[in-house]
C-alpha positions in Angstrom: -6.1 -51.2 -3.3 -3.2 -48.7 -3.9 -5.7 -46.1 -3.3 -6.4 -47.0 -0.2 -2.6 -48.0 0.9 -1.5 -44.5 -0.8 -4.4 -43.3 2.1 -3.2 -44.9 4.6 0.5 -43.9 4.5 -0.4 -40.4 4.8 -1.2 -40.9 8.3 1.2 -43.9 9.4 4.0 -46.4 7.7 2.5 -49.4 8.4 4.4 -52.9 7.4 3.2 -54.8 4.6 1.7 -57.3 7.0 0.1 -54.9 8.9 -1.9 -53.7 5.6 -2.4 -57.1 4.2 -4.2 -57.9 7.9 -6.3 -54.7 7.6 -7.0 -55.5 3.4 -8.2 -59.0 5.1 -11.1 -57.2 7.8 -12.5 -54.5 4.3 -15.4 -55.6 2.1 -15.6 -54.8 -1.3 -18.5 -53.0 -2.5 -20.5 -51.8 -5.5 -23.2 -49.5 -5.9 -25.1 -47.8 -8.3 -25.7 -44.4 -8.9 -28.5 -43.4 -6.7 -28.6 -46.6 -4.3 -28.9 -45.5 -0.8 -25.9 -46.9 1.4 -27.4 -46.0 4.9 -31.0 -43.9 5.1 -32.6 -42.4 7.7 -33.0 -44.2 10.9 -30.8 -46.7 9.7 -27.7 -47.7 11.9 -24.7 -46.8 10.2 -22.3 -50.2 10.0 -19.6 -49.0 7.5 -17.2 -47.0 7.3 -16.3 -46.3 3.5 -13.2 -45.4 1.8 -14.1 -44.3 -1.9 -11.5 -46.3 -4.3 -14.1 -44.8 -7.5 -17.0 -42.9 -7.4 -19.1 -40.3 -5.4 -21.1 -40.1 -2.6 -23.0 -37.6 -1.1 -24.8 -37.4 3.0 -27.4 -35.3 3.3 -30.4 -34.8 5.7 -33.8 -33.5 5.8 -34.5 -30.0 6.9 -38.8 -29.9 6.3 -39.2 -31.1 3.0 -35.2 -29.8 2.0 -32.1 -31.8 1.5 -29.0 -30.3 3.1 -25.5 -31.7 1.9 -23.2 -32.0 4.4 -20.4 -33.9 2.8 -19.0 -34.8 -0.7 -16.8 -37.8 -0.9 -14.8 -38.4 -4.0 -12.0 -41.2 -4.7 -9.8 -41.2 -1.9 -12.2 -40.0 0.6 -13.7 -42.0 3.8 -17.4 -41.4 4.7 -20.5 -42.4 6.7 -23.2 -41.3 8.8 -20.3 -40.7 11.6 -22.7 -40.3 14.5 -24.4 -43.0 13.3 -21.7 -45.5 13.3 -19.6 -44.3 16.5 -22.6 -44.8 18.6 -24.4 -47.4 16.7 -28.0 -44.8 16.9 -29.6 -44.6 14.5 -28.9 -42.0 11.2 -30.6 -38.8 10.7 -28.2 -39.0 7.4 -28.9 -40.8 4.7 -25.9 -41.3 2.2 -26.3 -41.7 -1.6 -24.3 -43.1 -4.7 -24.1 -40.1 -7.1 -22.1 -42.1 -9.4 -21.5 -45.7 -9.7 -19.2 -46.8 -6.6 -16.3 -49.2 -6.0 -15.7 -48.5 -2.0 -14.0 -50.7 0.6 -15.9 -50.9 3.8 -14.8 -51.7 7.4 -17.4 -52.2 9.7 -17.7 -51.3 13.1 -17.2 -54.8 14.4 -14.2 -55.1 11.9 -12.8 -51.4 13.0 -12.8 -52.6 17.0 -9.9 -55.7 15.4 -8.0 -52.8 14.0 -7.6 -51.5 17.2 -6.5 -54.2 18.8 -4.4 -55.2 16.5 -1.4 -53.0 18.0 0.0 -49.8 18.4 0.8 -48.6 14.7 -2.9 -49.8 14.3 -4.6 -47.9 16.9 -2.2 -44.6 16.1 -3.1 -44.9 12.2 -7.1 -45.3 13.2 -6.7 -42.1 15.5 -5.0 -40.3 13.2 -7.7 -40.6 10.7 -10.4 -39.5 12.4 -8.1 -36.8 13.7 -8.0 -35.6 10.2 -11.4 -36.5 9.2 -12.3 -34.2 12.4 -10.6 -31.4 11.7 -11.5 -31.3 8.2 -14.9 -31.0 9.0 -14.9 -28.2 11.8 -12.7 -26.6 8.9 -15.2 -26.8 6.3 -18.3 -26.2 8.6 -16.3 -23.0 10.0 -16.0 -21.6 6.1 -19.2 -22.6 5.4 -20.8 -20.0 8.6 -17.8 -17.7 8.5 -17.4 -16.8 5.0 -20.1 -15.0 2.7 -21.6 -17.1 -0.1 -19.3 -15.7 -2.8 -16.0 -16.8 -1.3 -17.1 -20.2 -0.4 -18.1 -20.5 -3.9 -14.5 -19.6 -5.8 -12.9 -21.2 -2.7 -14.3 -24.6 -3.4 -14.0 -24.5 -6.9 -10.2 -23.5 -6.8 -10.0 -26.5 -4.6 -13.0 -29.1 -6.4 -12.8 -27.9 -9.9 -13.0 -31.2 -11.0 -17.0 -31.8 -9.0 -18.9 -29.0 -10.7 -19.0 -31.5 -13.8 -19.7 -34.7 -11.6 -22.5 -32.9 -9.0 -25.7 -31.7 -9.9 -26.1 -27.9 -9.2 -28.5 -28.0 -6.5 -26.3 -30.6 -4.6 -23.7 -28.2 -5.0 -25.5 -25.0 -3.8 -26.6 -26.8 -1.0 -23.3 -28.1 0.0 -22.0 -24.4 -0.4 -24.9 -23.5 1.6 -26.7 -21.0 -0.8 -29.6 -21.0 -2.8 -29.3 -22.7 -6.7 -30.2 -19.6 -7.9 -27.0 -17.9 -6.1 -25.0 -20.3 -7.2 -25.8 -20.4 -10.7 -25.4 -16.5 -10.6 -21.9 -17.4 -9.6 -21.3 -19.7 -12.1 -19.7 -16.9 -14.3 -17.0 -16.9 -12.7 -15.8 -20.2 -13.7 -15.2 -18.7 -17.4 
């Protein structure tokens, strides 16, 4: 759990009791590498914060998977659309490694709220972050050309070119796996 607590104090200081009370609303969770944790058309109940493992959500595009989002230890994900509105997904997200995760759900994340101010800031602050480092990422990913997004997320997720398969990666990066294995010289 010091993970998650180390998480959480980057956004607020929250007492001990307030932490204990949130620790006391979280479900511990294990998957295996592969096992689907919400698929297509599913509704999304969990949010996830990753205390070991990785994750991956993708969708379909025709008969393609696009990556959209790479969670590693210390990350939160879900199908976000998904869970806010309680639709259905048109994500599916994937174990790429075995998984220990904490998950709120959304019944779960409506107590948070309520229970207080430092609560309700901490939860907005979150997805404050968890929003802007998405339109951050997406921006890169349509702005830049393929060879900068490469070295710029390797600089910055060195440590994921060993843990992701290629084509995961390339995806992610938005490039073709041949593109990005031609890049992959780079790295030496």
């Amino acid at each position: 759990m010091k993970r998650l607590y180390d998480y959480i104090q980057r956004f607020a200081v929250i007492s001990e009791a307030e932490f204990e009370q949130l620790a006391g609303l979280l479900e511990l969770r294990h998957y295996d590498k592969k096992q689907i944790l919400v698929n297509f058309g599913e509704i999304e109940n969990f949010l996830f914060f990753v205390d070991q493992g990785l994750i991956r959500k993708y969708f379909m595009r025709d008969k393609e998977e696009i990556n959209t989002q790479l969670a590693r230890e210390g990350d939160i994900i879900c199908s976000s659309v998904s869970f806010l509105s309680q639709a259905p997904s048109e994500y599916a997200v994937e174990a790429l490694e075995p998984c220990r995760l904490f998950a709120l759900s959304f019944e779960n994340l409506q107590k948070v709220y309520s229970m207080g101010y430092n609560m309700d800031k901490l939860g907005r602050l979150i997805v404050l972050d968890w929003l802007l480092q998405k339109e951050i990422w997406e921006h890169n990913r349509i702005k830049n050309p393929p060879r900068e997004r490469f070295v710029q997320f390797i600089r910055e997720n060195s440590d994921l070119v060993q843990r992701v398969p290629q084509k995961y990666l390339a995806s992610y990066l938005n490039m073709k796996p041949e593109t990005f294995s031609r890049y992959k010289h780079l790295l030496k």
